[in-house]
C-alpha positions as CSV (number, residue, x, y, z in Angstrom):
1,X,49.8,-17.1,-213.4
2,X,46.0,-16.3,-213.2
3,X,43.6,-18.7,-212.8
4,X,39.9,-18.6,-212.5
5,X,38.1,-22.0,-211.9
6,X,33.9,-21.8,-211.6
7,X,31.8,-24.1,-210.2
8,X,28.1,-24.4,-209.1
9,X,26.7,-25.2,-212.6
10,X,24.0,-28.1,-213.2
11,X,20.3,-28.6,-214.6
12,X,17.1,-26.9,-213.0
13,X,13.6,-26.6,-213.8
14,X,12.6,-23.3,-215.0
15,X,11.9,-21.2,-212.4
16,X,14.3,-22.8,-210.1
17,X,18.0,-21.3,-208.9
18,X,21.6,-22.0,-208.8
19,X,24.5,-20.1,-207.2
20,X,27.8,-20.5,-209.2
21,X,30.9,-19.8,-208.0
22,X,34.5,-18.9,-209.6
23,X,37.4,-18.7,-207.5
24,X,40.7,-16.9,-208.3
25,X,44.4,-17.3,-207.9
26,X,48.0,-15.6,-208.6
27,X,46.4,-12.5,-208.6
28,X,46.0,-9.5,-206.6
29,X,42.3,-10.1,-206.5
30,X,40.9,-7.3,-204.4
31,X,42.1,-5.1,-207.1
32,X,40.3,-6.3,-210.1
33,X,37.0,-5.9,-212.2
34,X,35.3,-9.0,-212.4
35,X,32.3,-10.3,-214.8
36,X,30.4,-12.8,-215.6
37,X,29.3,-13.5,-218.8
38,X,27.7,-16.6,-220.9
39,X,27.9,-18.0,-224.4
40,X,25.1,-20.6,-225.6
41,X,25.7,-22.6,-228.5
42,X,25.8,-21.1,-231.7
43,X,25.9,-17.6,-229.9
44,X,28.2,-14.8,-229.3
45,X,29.8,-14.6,-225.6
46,X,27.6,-11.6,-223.6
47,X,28.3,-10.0,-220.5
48,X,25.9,-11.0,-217.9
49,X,27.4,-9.2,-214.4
50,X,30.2,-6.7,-213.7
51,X,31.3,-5.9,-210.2
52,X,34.0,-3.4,-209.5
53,X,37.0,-4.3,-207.2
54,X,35.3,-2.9,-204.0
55,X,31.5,-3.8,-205.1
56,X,30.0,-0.5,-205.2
57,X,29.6,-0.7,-208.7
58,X,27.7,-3.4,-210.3
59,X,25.8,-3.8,-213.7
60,X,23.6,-6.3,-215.3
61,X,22.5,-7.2,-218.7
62,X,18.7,-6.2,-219.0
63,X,17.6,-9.8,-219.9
64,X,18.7,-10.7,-216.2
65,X,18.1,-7.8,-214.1
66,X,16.4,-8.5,-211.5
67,X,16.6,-12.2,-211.4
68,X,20.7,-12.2,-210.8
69,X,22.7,-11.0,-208.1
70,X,26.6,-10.8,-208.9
71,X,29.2,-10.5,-205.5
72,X,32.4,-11.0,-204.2
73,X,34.5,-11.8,-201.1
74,X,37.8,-10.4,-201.4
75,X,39.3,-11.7,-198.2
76,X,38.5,-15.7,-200.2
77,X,39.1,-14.5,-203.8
78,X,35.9,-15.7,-204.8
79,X,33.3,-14.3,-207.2
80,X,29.4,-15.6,-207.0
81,X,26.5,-15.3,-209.0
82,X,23.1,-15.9,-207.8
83,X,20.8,-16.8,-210.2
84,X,17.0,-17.0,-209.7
85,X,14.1,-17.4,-211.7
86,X,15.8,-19.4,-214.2
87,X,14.4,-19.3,-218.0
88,X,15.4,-21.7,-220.5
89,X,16.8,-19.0,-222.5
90,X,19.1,-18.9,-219.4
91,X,21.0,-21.9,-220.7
92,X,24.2,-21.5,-221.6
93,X,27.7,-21.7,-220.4
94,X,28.9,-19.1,-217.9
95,X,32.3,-17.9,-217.6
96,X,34.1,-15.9,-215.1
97,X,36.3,-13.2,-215.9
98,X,38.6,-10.6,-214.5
99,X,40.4,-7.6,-215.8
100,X,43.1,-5.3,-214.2
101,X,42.0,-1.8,-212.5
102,X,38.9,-0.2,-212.7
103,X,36.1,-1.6,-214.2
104,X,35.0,2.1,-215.8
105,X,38.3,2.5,-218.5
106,X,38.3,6.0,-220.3
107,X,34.3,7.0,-219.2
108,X,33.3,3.7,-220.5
109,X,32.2,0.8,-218.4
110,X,34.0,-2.7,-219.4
111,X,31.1,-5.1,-221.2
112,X,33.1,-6.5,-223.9
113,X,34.6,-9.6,-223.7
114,X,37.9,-8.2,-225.0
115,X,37.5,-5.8,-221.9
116,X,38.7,-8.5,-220.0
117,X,41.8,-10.2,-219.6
118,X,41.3,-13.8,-217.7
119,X,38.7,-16.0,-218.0
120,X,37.9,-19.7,-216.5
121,X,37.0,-22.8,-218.1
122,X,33.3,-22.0,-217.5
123,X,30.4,-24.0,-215.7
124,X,27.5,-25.4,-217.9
125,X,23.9,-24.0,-216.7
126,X,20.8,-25.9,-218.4
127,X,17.0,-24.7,-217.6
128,X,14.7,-27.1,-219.0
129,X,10.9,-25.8,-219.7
């Protein structure tokens, strides 16, 4: 049984930063692709971070390049995302995913959410102005 559980969320001030975490269970963590992605209300769920099982691949949504770091430490089975420079347009609630293998499937990188096979209960992030 997989389970992803994130934590870190909260309210900031625009401009400010937050470091949320998601850490994993019953899997074989060091082997999967895992993302990031959020979903404000009344919006569609986006990919915000990939990060390949060994971390030498990782990609970012243009709207937070730049301003997020994604990483892992395999040996604790733990995902992070650091988020700086907050925006209000930031707000949302972020989820932490994983799928099985590579995260580049049949010369296409994974960025959809049904890409991925697990996902957490997510962490709310709000940026006020």
């Amino acid at each position: 049984q997989v389970q992803l559980v994130e934590s870190g969320g909260g309210s900031v001030q625009a401009g400010g930063s937050l470091r949320l975490s998601c850490a994993a269970s019953g899997v074989t963590y060091f082997t999967f692709c895992m993302a990031w992605f959020r979903q404000a209300p009344g919006e569609a769920r986006e990919a915000v971070a990939v990060i390949s099982s060994g971390s030498t691949t990782t990609y970012y949504a243009d709207s937070v390049k730049g301003r997020f770091t994604v990483s892992r430490d395999n040996a604790k089975n733990m995902l992070y995302l650091q988020m700086n420079s907050l925006k209000p347009q930031d707000t949302a609630m972020y989820y932490c995913s994983a799928a099985r293998g590579a995260c580049a499937v049949n010369g296409r990188r994974r960025w959809r959410h049904d890409d991925f096979d697990y996902w957490g209960q997510g962490t709310q992030v709000t940026v006020s102005s």
